[in-house]
N, C-alpha and C positions, 0 to 999 in steps of 0.2 A: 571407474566406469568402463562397460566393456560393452559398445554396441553389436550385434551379429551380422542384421540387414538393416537397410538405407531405403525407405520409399519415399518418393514425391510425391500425394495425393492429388489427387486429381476432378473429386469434389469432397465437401465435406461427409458425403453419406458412404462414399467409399472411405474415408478416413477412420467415419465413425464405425462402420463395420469392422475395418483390421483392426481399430483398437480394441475392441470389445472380441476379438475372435482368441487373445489370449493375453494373459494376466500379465506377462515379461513385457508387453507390446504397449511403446509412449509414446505419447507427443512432443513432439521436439521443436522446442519454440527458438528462442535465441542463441540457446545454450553455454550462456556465460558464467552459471553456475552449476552447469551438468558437473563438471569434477568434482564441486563439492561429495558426490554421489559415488559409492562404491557398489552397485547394481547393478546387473546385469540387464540388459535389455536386448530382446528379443530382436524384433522389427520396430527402429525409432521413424516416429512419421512426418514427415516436412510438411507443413501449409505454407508453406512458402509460396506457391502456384496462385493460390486460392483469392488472390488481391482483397488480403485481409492487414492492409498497412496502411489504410488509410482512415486519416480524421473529418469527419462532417461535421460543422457546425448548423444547428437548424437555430431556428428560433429560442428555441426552448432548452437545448442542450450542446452539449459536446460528445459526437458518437466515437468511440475510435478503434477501429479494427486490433483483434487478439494480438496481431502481429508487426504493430505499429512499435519502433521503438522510442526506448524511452528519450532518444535526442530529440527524433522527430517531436513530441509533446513538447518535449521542455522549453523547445524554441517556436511551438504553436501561440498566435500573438492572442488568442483570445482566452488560451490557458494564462498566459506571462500576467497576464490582469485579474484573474478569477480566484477570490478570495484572497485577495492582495498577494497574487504570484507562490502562494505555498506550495502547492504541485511544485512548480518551474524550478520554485527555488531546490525543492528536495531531491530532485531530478540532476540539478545543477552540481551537487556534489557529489554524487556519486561514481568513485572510481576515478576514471577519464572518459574523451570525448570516446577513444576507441569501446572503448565497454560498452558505452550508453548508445554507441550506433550498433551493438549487436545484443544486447538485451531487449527485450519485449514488455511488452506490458503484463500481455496476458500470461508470460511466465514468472513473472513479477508478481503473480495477483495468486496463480493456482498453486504455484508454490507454497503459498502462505510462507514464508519463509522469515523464523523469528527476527532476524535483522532486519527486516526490508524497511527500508527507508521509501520504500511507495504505498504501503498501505496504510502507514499514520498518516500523513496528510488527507491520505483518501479516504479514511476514517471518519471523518471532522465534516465532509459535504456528502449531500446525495447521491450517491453511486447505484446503478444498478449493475449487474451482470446478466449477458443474456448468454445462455448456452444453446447448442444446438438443438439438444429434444428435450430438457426440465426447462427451455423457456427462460424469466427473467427473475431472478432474487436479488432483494438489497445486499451490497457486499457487508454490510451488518448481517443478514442470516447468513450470509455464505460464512464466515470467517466464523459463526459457531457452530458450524455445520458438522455432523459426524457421517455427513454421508459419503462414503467410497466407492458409491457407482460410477464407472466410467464417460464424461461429459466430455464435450468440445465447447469452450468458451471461445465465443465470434465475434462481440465486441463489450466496450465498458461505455459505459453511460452515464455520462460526468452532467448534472441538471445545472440548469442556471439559474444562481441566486444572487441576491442583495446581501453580502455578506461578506466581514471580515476574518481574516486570517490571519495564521503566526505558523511558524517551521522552525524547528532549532536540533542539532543532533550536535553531541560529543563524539569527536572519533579522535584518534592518535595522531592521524597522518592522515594526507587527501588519499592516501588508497585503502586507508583498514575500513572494515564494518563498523558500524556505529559502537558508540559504547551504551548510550541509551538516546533516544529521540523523540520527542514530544512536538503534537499539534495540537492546536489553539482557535478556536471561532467562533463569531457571536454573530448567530443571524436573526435582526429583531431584537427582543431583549432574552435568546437562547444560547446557552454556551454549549460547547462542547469540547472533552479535554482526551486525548487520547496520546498515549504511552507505549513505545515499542522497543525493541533491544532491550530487553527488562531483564536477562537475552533472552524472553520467552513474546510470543504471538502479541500484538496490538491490541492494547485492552483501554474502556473507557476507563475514566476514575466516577463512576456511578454516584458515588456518593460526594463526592466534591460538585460534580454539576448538578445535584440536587440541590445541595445547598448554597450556590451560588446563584442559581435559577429561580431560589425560593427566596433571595435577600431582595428586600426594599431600594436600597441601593447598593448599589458596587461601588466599592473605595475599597481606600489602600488595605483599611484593617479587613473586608470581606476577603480580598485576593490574598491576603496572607494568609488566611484560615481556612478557606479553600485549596490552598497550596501544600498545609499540613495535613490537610485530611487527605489528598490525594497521596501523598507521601505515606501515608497509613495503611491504606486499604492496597492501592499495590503493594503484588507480588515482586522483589528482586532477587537476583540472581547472584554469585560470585562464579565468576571463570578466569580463565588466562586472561581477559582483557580488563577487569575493573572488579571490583569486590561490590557486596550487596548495596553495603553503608555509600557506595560513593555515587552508586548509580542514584539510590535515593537521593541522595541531597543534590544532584547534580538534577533529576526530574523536577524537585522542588522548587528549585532556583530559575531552574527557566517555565515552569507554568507560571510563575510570578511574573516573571517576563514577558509571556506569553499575554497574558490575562490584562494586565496593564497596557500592552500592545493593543489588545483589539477594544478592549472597556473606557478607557479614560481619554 
């Protein structure tokens, strides 16, 4: 990664204009995974100024600035509780405390980044995203989105629900990237089963939560047939960290886990 110039914006509309004034020109959130990146960048741009790190709780949500890191959440008490702590918990292993006080949310999110151990969990409850001029999309369109126009995300918008929760990631060590990581929730009588480090992008298992959603009852023998089929219809991956076969079985094993976690 090789930056050229260093700005500290000063509002988000001058922000939004240097970014959009050329294509080399980023935003620069936490930048705890800027290295991953062999890019060149023009003029990188701080919101750091722009008191966008902070969490509001209203009634009805949890709002939380682009540039809120991910400690600050993880130790938010009224996240620690919502959906029986999966954020918190997912948040909780990632890396160390020093990482997690210089990572961001919202670099977290636009990165779409296939390991991210913050987008499955976020996957599984109501999210929106608000950007600065497209407004607010569920982080469901966003994460299928092919759009490349240049945005500023200003906060995430976590709703508040009656619902349970599950988090579980395989990794090697408290510091590697996940090996694969699944989230689990039933709000009502709806589940939701979501799959990340596959090492590709956070995907539902569509067709296991159809047919779990569509069973009379959930018992042991539903959550294990739901758990093969999710096994099926995802895609995995072989890299330096785990082969296709293990990532599978290891997804398998814990929606099982998951599933009987949040149903029984």
């Amino acid at each position: 990664m090789k930056i050229n110039n260093y700005h500290l914006a000063k509002s988000l509309e001058e922000a939004y204009k240097l970014l959009n004034e050329n294509k080399q020109n980023a935003i620069v959130a936490g930048g705890a995974w800027i290295r991953l990146s062999s890019k060149e960048i023009e003029t990188a741009i701080d919101l750091g100024g722009l008191g966008l790190d902070q969490i509001v709780e209203t009634k009805d949500a949890f709002e939380i600035g682009s540039m809120t890191t991910l400690r600050q959440i993880e130790k938010e008490e009224g996240i620690v509780k919502h959906y029986d702590g999966a954020l918190s918990n997912a948040l909780s292993h990632i890396m160390g405390v020093p990482i997690r006080n210089l990572a961001t949310i919202g670099g977290s999110i636009v990165g779409k980044y296939s390991f991210s151990d913050v987008l499955t969990p976020l996957a599984i409850m109501e999210v929106e995203l608000e950007f600065y001029k497209k407004g607010r999309l569920s982080l469901e369109d966003f994460l299928v989105s092919k759009d490349r126009s240049k945005d500023i995300l200003v906060k995430v918008i976590i709703k508040k629900e009656e619902a349970k929760g599950y988090f579980k990631k395989m990794q090697k060590t408290g510091l590697d990237f996940a090996v694969v990581n699944v989230a689990v929730s039933k709000k009502a009588d709806t589940f939701k089963i979501a799959v990340g480090a596959r090492p590709s992008l956070v995907k539902f298992a569509v067709n296991a939560m159809e047919f779990i959603n569509k069973a009379k009852e959930v018992n042991e023998e539903v959550i294990l047939e739901t758990a093969e089929i999710a096994g099926k219809e995802l895609k995995f991956g072989t890299n330096s960290k785990a082969s296709e076969a293990y990532r599978r079985n290891i997804a398998i094993a814990y929606i099982k886990r998951g599933l009987r976690e949040v149903a029984l």
